[in-house]
N, C-alpha and C positions, 0 to 999 in steps of 0.2 A: 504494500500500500504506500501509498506517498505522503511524506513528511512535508509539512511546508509551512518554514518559520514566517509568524505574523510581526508585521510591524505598524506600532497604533502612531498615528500622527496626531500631537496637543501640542498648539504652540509652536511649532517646527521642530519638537524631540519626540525622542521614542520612547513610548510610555505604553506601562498597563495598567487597568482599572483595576479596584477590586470590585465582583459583582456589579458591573456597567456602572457604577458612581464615579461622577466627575472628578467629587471632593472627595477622593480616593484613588490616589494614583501616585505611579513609583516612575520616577525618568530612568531612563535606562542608557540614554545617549542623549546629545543633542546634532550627532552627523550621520545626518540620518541615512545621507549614501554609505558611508564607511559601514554602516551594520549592516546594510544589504549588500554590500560585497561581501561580508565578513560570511554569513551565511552563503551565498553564493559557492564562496571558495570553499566551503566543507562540505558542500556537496549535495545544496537544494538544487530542487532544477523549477521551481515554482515558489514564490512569494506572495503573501496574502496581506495587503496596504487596507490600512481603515482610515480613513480621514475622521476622525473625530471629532474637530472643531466644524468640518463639515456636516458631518450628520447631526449636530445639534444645529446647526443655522440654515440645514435643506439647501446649501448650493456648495461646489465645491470650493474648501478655503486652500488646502496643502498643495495647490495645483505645480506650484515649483518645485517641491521636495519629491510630488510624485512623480513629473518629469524626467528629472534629473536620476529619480532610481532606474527609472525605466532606462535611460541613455547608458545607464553606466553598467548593469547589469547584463549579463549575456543568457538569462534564462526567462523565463514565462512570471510576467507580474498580473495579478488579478488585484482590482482594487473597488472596494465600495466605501461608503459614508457619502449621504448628501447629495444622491442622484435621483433624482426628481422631474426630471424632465427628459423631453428625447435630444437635443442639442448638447447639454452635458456630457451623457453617454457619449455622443458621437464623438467630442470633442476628445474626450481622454481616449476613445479607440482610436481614434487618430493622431496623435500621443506617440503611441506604439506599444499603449495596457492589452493586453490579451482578452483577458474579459472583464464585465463588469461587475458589480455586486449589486442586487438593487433588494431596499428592506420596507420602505415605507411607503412607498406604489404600488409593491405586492398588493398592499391588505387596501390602501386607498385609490386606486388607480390600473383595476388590473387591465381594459383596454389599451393601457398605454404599452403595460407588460408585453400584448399580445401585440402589438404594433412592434417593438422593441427587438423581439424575436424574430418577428419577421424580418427586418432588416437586417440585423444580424445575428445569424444564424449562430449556433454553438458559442455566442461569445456573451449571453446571459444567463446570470446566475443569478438567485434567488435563497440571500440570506434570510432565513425565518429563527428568531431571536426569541427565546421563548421564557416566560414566569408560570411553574408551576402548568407548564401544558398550553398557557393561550399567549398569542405573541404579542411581541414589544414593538414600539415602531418610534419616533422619531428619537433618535439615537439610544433607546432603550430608556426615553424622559416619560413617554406615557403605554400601559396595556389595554391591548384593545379586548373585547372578548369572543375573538377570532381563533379556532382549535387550530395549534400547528399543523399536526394531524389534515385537518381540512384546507387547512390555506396551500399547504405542499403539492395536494391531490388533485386544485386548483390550477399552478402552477406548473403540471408537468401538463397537462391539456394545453397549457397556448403556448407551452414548444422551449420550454427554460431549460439552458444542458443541465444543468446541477442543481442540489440544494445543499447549502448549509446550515448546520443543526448547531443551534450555539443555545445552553442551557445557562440562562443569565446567574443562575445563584448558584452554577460551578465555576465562572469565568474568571479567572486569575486568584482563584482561590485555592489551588492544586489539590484538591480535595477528588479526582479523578474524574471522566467524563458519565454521562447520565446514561448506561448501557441500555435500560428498558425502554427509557424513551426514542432510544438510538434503534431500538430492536422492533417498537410497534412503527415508527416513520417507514424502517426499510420493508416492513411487511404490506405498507398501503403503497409503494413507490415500486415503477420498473428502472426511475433515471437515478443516476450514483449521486451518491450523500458524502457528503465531508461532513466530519465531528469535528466542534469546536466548543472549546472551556472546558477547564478543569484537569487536561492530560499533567501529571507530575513528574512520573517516570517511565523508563521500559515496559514495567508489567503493565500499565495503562494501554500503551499502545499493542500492545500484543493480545491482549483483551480485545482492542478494535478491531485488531487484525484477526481477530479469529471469527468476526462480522465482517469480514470483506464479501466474501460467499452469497451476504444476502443483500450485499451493496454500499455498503461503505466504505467506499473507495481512498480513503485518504484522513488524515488529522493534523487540525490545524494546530501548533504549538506555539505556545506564547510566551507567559511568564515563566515557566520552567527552563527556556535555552538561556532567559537573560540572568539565570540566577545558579546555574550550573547543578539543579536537578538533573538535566538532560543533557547530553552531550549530542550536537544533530549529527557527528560521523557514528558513534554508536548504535543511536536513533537511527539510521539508514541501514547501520548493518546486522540489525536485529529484524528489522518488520521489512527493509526494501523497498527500493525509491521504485515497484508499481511501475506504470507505464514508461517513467521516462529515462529510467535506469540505461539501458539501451541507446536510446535516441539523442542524439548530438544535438545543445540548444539551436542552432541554424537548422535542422529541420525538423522544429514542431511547430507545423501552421498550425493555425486554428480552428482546421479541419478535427485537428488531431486530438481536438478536447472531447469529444464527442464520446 
């Protein structure tokens, strides 16, 4: 399965929440290209960018910092926070982000969703951020009473390659990821799921990985690489960097998320 180090953009550093509170949060850098090479060089072949300042203000703020990772980086970036319209999107896929992450149109806006995907095919994804089973949506500041569950089921109908499963009250809490809620999504779901929050160590991931089977293709890691719970060359040589272990960054289009 694939590993793939998150990096939260507050302020122009790199930062984690604890359980998505603002007024909880640990910098971990403030250069933010040098962490995503840093990761890079050990051997992600994929990074996961949250603009954070963006998703609390619905339009994107880190537009330079995520630029600049994308230019410097020679592997596949995904990035979400704060994409709300269809010109945003376009703009950061043309950037050279791979794909997008979109959280709070899901649940308010899914026309746009279905618009979105059509344009660009395999390169939306569909973050569902969840409290207690019902999802969170503007940057996890308010919950709607919309079933993960359903909004996911929603979401693979008008054509999204991916879902991400992020359980807000394990998120940077290393308290390990939400296996049963990970285990009822992949049984309503035929499109791959990435888990996200709460991974601490090996044994976490290897738990995931033993849900690859029913679709859980990948785990997002976060606070655990910036605090040396997790080592990510370990991390890869324990559970396997999954599709793109193989494939040289110069040839994964974006065909090849699919």
């Amino acid at each position: 399965m694939d590993v793939i180090p998150a990096i939260d953009l507050l302020n122009g550093a790199c930062v984690r929440l604890y359980q998505g509170d603002y007024a909880q949060f640990e910098v971990y850098g403030d250069r933010p290209v040098e962490v995503a090479l840093q990761w890079a060089n050990q051997g992600a072949t994929m990074l996961h960018l949250v603009d954070l300042d963006g998703a609390k203000a619905g339009r994107v703020i880190n537009h330079q910092a995520i630029a600049q990772i994308v230019q410097a980086v020679p592997i596949k970036v995904q990035v979400g926070g704060g994409l709300r319209d269809f010109s945003s999107v376009e703009q950061l896929l043309n950037l050279g982000v791979s794909r997008v992450i979109l959280g709070t149109i899901a649940v308010e806006q899914p026309k746009l969703v279905a618009d979105l995907c059509q344009a660009f095919p395999q390169q939306i994804v569909v973050g569902i951020d969840a409290r207690k089973g019902k999802v969170a949506t503007r940057g996890w500041l308010e919950t709607s009473e919309v079933l993960a569950t359903d909004l996911a089921q929603q979401m693979q109908e008008l054509g999204v390659a991916t879902i991400i499963y992020t359980d807000i009250h394990r998120d940077g809490t290393l308290q390990g990821p939400n296996l049963d809620a990970l285990r009822e999504l992949a049984a309503a779901l035929s499109i791959p799921i990435i888990a996200s929050g709460g991974v601490s160590s090996i044994t976490d991931l290897l738990s995931l990985l033993a849900l690859e089977s029913q679709g859980v293709t990948g785990a997002i890691v976060g606070r655990a690489l910036y605090t040396g719970d997790i080592s990510l060359k370990q991390a890869i040589q324990a559970v396997g960097q999954g599709r793109w272990q193989d494939v040289p960054p110069e040839n994964l289009s974006s065909s090849a998320w699919a």
